[in-house]
PDB file as gemmi writes it, atoms N, CA and C in Angstrom:
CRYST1    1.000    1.000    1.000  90.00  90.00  90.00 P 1                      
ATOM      1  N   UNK A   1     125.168 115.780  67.267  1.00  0.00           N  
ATOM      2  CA  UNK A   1     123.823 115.717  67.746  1.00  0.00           C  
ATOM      3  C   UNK A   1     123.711 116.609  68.986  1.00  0.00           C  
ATOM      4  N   UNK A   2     122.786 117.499  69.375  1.00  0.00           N  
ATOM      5  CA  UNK A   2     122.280 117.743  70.371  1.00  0.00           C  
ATOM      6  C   UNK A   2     121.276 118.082  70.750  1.00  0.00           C  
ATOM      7  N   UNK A   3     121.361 118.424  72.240  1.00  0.00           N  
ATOM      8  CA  UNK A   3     120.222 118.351  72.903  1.00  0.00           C  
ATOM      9  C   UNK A   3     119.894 118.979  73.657  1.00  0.00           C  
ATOM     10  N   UNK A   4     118.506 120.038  73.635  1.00  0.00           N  
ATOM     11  CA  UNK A   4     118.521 121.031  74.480  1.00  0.00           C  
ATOM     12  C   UNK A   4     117.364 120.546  76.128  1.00  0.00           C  
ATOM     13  N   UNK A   5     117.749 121.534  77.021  1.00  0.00           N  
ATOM     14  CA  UNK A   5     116.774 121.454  78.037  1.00  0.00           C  
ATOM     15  C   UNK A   5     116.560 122.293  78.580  1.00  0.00           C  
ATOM     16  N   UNK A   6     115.031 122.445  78.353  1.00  0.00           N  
ATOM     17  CA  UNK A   6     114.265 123.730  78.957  1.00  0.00           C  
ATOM     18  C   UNK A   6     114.290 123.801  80.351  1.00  0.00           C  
ATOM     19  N   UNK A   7     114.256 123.098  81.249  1.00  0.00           N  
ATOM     20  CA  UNK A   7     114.132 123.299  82.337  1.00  0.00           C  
ATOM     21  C   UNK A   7     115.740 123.952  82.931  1.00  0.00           C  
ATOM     22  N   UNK A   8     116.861 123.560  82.270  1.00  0.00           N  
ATOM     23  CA  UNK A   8     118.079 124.756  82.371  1.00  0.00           C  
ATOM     24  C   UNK A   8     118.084 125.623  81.564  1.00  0.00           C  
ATOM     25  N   UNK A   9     116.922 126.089  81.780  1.00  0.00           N  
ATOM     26  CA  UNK A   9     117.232 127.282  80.658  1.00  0.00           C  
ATOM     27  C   UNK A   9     117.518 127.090  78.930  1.00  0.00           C  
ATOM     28  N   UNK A  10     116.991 126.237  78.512  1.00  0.00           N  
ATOM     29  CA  UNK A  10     117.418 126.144  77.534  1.00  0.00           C  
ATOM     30  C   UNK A  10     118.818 126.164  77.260  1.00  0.00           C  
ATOM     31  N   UNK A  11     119.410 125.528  77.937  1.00  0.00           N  
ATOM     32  CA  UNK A  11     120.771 124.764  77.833  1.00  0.00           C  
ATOM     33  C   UNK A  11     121.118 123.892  76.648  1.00  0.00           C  
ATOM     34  N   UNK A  12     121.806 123.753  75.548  1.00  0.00           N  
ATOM     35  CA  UNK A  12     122.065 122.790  74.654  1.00  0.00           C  
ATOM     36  C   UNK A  12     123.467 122.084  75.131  1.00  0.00           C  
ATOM     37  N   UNK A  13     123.337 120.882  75.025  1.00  0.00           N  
ATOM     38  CA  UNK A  13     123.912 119.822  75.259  1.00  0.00           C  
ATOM     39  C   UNK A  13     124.173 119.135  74.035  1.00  0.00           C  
ATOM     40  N   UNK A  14     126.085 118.408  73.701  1.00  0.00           N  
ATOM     41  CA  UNK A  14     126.106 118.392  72.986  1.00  0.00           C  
ATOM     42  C   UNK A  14     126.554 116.551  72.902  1.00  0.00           C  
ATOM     43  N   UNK A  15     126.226 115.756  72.031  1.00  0.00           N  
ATOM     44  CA  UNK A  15     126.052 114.322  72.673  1.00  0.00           C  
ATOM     45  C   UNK A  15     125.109 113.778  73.561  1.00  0.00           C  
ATOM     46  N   UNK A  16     125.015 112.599  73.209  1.00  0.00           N  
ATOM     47  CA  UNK A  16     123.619 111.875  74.384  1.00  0.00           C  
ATOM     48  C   UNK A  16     124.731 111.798  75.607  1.00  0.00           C  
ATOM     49  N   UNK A  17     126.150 111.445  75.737  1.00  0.00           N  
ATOM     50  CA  UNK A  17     126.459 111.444  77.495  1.00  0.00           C  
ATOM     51  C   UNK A  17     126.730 112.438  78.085  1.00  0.00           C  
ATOM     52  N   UNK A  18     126.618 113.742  77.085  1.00  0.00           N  
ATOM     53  CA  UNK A  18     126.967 115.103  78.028  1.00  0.00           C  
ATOM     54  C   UNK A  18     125.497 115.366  78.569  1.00  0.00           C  
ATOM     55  N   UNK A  19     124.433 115.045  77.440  1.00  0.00           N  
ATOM     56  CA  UNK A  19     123.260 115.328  77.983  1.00  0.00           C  
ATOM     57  C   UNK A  19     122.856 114.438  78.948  1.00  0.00           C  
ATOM     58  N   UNK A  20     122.535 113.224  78.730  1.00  0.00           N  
ATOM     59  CA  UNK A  20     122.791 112.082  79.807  1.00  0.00           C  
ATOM     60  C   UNK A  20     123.212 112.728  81.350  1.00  0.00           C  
ATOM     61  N   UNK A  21     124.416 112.989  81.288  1.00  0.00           N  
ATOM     62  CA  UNK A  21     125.338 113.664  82.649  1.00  0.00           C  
ATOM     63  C   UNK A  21     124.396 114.819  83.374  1.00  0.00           C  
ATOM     64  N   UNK A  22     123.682 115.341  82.301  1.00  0.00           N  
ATOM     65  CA  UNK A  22     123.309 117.006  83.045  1.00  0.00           C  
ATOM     66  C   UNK A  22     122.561 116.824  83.744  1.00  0.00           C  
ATOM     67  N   UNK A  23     121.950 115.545  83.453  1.00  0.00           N  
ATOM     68  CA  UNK A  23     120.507 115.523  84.677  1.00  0.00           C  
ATOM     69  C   UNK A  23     120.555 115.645  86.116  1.00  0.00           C  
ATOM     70  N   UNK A  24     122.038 115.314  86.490  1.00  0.00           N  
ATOM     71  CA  UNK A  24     122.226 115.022  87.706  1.00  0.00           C  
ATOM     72  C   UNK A  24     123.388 116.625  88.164  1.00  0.00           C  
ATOM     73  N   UNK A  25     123.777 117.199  87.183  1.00  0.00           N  
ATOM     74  CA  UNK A  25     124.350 118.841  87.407  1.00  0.00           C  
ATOM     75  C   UNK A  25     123.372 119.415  88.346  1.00  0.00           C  
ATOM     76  N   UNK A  26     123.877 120.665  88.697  1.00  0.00           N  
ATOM     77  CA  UNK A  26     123.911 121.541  89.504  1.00  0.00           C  
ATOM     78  C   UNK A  26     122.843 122.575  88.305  1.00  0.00           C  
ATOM     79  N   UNK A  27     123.068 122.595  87.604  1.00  0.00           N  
ATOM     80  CA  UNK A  27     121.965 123.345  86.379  1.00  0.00           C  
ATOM     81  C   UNK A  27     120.547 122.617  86.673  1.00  0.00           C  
ATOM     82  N   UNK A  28     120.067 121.233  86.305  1.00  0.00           N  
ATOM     83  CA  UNK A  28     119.374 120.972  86.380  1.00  0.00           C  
ATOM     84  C   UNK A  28     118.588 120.998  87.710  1.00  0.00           C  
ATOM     85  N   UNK A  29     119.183 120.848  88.722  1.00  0.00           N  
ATOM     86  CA  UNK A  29     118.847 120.482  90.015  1.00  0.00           C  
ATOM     87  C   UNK A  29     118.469 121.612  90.652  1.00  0.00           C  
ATOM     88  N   UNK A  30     118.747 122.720  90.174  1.00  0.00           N  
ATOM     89  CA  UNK A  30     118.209 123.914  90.251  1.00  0.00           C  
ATOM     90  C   UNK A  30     116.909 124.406  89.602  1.00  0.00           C  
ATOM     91  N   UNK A  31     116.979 123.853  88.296  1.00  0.00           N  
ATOM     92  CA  UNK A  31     115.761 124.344  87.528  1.00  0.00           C  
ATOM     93  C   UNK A  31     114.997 123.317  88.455  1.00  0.00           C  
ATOM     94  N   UNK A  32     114.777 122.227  88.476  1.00  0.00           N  
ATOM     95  CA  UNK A  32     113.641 121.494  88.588  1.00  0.00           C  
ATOM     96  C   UNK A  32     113.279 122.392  90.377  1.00  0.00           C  
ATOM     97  N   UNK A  33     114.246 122.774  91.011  1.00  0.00           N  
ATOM     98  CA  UNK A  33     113.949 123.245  92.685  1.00  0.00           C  
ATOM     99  C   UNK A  33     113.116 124.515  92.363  1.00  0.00           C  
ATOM    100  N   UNK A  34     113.487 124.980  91.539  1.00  0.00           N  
ATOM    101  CA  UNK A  34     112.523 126.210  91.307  1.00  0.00           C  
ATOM    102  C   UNK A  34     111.271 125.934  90.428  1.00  0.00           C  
ATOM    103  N   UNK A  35     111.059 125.000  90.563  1.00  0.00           N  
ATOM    104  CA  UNK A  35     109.911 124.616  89.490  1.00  0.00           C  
ATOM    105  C   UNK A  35     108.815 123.638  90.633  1.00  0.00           C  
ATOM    106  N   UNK A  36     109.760 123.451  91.939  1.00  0.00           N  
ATOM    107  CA  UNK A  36     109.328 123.057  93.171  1.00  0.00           C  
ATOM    108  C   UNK A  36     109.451 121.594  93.171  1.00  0.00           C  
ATOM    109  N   UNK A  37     109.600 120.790  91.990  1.00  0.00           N  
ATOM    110  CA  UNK A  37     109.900 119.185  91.627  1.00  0.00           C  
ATOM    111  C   UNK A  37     110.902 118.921  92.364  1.00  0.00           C  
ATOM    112  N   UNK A  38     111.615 117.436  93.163  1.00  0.00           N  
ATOM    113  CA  UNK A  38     112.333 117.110  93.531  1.00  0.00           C  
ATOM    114  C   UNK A  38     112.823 115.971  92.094  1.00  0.00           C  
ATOM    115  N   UNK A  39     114.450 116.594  91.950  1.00  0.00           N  
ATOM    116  CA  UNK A  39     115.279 116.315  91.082  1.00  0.00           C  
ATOM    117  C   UNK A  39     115.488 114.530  91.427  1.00  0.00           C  
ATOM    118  N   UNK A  40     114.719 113.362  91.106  1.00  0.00           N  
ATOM    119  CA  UNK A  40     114.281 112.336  91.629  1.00  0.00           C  
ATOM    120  C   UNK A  40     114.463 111.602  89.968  1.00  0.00           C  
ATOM    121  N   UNK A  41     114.830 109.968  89.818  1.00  0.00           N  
ATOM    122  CA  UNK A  41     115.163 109.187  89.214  1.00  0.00           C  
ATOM    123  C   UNK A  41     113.835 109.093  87.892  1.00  0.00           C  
ATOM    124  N   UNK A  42     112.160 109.814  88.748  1.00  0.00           N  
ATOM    125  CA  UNK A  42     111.496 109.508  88.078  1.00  0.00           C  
ATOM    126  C   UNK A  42     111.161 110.699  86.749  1.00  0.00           C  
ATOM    127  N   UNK A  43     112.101 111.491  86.885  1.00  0.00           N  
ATOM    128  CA  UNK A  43     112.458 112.570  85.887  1.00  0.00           C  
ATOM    129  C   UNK A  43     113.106 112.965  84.562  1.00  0.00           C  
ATOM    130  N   UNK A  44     114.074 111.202  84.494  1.00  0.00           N  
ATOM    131  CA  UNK A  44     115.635 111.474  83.568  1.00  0.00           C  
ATOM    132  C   UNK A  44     114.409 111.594  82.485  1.00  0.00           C  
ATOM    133  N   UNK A  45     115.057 111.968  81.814  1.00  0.00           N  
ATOM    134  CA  UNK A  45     114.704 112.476  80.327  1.00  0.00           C  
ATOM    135  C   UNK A  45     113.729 113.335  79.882  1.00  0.00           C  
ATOM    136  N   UNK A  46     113.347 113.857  80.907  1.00  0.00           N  
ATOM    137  CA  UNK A  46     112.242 114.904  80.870  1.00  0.00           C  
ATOM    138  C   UNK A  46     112.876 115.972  81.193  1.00  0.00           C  
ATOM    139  N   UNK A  47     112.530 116.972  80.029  1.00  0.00           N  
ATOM    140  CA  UNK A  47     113.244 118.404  79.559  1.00  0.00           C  
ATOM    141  C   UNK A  47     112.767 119.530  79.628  1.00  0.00           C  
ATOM    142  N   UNK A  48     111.217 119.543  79.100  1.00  0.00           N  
ATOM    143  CA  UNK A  48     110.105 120.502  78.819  1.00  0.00           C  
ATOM    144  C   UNK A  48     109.648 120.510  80.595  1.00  0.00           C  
ATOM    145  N   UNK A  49     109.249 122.092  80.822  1.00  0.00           N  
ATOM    146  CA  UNK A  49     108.874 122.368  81.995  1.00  0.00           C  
ATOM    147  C   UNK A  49     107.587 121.815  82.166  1.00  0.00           C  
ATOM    148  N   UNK A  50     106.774 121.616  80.615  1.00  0.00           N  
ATOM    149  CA  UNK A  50     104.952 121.530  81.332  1.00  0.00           C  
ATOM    150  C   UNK A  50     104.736 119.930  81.430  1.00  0.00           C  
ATOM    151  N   UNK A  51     105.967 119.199  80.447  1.00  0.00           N  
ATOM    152  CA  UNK A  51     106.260 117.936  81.116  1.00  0.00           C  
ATOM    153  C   UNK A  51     106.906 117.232  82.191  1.00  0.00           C  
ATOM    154  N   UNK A  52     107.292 118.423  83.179  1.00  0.00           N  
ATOM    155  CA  UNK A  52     107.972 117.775  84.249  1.00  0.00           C  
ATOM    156  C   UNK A  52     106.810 118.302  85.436  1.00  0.00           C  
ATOM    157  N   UNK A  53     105.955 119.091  85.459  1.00  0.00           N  
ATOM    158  CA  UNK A  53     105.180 120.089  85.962  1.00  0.00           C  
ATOM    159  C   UNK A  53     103.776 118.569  85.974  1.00  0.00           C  
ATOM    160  N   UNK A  54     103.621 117.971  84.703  1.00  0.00           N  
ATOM    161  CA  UNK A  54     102.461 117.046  84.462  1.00  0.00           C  
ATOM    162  C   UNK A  54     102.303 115.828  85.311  1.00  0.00           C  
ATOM    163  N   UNK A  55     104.102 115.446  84.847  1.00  0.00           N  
ATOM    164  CA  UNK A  55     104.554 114.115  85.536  1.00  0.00           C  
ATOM    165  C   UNK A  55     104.408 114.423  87.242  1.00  0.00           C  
ATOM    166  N   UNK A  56     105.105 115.666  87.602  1.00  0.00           N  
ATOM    167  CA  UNK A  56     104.621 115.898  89.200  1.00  0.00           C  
ATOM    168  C   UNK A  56     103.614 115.762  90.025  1.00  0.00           C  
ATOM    169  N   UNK A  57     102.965 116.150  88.807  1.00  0.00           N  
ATOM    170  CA  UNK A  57     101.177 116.249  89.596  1.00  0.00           C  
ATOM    171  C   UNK A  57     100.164 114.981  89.527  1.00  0.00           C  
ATOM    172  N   UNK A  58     101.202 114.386  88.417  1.00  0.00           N  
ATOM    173  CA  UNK A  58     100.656 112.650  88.023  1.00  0.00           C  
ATOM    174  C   UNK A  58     101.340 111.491  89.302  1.00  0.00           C  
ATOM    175  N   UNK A  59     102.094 112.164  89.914  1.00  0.00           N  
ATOM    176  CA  UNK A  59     103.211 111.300  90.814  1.00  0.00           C  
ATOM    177  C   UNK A  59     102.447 111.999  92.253  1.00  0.00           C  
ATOM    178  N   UNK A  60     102.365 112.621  92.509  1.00  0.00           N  
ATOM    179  CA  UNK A  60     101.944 113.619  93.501  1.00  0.00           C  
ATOM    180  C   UNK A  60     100.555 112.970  94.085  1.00  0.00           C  
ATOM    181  N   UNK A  61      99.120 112.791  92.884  1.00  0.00           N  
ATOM    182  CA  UNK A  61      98.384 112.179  92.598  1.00  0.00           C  
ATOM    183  C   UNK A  61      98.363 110.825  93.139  1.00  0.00           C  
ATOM    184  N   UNK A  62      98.992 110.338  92.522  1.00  0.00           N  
ATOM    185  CA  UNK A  62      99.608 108.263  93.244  1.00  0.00           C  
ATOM    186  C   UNK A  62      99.598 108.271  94.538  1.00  0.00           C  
ATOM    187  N   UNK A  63     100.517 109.286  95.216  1.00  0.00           N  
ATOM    188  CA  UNK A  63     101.497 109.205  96.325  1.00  0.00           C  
ATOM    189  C   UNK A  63      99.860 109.251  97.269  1.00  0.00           C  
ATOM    190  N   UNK A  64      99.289 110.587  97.138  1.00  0.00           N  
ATOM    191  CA  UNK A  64      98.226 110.663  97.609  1.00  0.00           C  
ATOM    192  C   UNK A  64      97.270 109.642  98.008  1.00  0.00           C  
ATOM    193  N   UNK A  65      96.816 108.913  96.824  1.00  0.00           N  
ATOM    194  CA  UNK A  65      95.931 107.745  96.833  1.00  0.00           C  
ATOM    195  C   UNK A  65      96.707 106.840  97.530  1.00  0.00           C  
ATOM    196  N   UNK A  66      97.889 106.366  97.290  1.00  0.00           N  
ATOM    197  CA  UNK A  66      98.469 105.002  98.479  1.00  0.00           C  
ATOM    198  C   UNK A  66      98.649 105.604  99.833  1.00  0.00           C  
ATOM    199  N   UNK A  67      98.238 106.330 100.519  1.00  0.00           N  
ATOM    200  CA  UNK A  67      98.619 107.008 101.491  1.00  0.00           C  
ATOM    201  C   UNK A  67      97.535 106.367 102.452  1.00  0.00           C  
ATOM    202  N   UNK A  68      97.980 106.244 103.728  1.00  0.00           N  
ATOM    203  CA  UNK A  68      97.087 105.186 104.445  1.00  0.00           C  
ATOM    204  C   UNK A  68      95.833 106.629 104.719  1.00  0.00           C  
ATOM    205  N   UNK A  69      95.007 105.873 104.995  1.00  0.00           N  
ATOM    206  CA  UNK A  69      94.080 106.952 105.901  1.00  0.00           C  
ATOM    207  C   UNK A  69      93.115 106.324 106.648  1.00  0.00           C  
ATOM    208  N   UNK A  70      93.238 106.960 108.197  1.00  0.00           N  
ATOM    209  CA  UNK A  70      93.047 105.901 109.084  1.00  0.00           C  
ATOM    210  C   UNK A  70      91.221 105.949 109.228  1.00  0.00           C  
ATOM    211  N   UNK A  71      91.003 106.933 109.173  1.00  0.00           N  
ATOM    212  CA  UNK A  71      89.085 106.710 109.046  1.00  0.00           C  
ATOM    213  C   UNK A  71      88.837 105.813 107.849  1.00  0.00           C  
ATOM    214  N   UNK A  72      89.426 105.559 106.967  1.00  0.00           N  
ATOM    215  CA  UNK A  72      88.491 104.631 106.325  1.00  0.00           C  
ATOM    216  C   UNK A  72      89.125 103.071 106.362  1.00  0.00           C  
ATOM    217  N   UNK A  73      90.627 102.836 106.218  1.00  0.00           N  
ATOM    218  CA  UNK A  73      91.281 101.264 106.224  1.00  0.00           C  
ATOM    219  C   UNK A  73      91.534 101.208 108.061  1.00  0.00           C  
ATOM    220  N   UNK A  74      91.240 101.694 108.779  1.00  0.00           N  
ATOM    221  CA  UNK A  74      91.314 101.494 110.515  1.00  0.00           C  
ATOM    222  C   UNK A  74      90.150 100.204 110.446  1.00  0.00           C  
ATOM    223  N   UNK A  75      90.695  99.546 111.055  1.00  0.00           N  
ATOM    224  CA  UNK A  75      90.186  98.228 111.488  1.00  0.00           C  
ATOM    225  C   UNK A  75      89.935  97.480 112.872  1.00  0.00           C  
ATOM    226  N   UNK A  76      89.011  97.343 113.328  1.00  0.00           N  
ATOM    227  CA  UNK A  76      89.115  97.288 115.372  1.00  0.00           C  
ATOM    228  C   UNK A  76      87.927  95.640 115.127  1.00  0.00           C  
ATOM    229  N   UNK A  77      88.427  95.472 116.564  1.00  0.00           N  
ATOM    230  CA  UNK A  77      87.583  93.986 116.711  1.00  0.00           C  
ATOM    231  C   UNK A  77      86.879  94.574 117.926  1.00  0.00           C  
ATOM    232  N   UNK A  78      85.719  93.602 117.591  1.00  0.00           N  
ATOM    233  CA  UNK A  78      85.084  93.821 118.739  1.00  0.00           C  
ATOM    234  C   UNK A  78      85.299  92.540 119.599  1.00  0.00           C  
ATOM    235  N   UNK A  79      83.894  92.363 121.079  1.00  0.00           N  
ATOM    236  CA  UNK A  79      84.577  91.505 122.123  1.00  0.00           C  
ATOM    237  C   UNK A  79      84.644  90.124 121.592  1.00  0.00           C  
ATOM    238  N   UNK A  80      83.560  89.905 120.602  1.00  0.00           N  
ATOM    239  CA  UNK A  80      83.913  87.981 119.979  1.00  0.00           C  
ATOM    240  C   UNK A  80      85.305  88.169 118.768  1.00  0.00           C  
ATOM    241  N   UNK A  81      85.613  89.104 118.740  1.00  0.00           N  
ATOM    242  CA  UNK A  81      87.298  88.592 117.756  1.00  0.00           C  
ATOM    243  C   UNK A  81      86.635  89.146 116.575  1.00  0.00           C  
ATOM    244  N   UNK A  82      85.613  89.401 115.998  1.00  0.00           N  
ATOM    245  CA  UNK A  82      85.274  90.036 114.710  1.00  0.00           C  
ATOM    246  C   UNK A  82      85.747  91.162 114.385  1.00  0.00           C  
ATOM    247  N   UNK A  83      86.859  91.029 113.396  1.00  0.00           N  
ATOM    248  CA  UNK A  83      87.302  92.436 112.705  1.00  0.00           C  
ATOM    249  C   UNK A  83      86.214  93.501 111.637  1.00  0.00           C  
ATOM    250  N   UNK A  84      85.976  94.261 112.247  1.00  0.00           N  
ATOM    251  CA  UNK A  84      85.297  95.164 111.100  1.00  0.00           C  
ATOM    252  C   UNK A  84      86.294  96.537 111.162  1.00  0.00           C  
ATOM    253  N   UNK A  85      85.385  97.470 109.825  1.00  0.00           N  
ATOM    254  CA  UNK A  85      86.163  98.683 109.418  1.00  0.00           C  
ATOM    255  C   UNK A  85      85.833  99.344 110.878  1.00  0.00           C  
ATOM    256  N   UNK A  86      86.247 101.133 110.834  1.00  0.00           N  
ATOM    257  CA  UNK A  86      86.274 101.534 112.054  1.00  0.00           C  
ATOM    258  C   UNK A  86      84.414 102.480 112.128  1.00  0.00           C  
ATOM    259  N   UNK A  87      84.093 102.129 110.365  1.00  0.00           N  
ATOM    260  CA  UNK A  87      82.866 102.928 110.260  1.00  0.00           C  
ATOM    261  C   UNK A  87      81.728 101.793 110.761  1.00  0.00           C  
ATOM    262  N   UNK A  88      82.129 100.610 110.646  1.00  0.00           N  
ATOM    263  CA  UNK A  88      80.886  99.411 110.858  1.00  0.00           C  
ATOM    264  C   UNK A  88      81.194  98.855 112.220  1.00  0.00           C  
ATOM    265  N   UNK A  89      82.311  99.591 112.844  1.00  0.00           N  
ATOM    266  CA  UNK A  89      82.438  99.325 114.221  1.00  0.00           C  
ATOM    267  C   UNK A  89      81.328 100.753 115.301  1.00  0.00           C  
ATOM    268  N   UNK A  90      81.488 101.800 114.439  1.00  0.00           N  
ATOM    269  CA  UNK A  90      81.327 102.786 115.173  1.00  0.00           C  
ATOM    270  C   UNK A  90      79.394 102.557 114.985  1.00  0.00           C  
ATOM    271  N   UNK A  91      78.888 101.968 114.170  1.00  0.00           N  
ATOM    272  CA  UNK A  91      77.473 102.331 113.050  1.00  0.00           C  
ATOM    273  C   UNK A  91      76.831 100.703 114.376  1.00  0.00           C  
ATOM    274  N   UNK A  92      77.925  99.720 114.586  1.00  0.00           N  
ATOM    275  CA  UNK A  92      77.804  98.731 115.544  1.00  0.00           C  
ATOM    276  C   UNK A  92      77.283  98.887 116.696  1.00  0.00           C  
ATOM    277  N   UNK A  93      78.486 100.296 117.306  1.00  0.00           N  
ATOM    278  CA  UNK A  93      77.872  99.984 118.433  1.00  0.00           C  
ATOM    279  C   UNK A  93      77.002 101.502 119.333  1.00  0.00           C  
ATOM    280  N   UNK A  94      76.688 102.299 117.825  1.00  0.00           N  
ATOM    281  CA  UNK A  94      75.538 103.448 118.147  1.00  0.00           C  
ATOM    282  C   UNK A  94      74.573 102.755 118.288  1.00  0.00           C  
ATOM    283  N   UNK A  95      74.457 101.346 117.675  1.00  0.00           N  
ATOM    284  CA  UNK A  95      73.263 100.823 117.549  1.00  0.00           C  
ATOM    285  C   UNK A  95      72.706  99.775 118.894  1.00  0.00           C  
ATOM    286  N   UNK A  96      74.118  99.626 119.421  1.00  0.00           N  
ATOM    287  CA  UNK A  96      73.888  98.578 120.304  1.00  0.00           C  
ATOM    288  C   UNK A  96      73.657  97.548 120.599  1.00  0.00           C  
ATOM    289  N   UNK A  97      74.673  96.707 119.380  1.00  0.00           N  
ATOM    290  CA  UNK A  97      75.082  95.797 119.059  1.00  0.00           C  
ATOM    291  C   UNK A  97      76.244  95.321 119.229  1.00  0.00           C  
ATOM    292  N   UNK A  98      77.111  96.007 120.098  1.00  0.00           N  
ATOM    293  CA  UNK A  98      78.094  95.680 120.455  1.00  0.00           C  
ATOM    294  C   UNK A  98      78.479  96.093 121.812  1.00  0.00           C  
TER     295      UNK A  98                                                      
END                                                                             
């Protein structure tokens, strides 16, 4: 049985533990660096460049969205202990209500 991978170049691998093994070679870890991907756990078995290129930008994507960002989850109290966001704090006290 084998098994090729595009991202080494079209490397054929011969057995699932030689192929298995390569992921973590010096072949692979190269292709994926030049492909700008970090050679990362969430990769094994992905071979094809426009599938490792997809998964990046699908992971990349995530990372983005959980990423704090302080203008909108910033949270401040005002002087009675009431927590609001930092937009219904600021909209608070243009108004002069706080």
């Amino acid at each position: 049985m084998y098994y090729s991978c595009e991202i080494c170049g079209n490397q054929t691998y011969r057995g699932p533990k030689a192929f298995q093994q390569h992921f973590s070679e010096w072949r692979h870890a190269h292709g994926m660096r030049c492909l700008g991907i970090p050679n990362t756990i969430h990769f094994a078995h992905v071979t094809k460049i426009e599938d490792a290129l997809a998964l990046w930008q699908r992971i990349r994507t995530m990372k983005e969205n959980e990423r704090w960002r302080p203008e909108l989850e910033e949270e401040l109290a005002d002087s009675s202990g009431n927590v609001v966001s930092r937009k219904t704090y600021e909209d608070l006290k243009r108004q002069g209500l706080l």
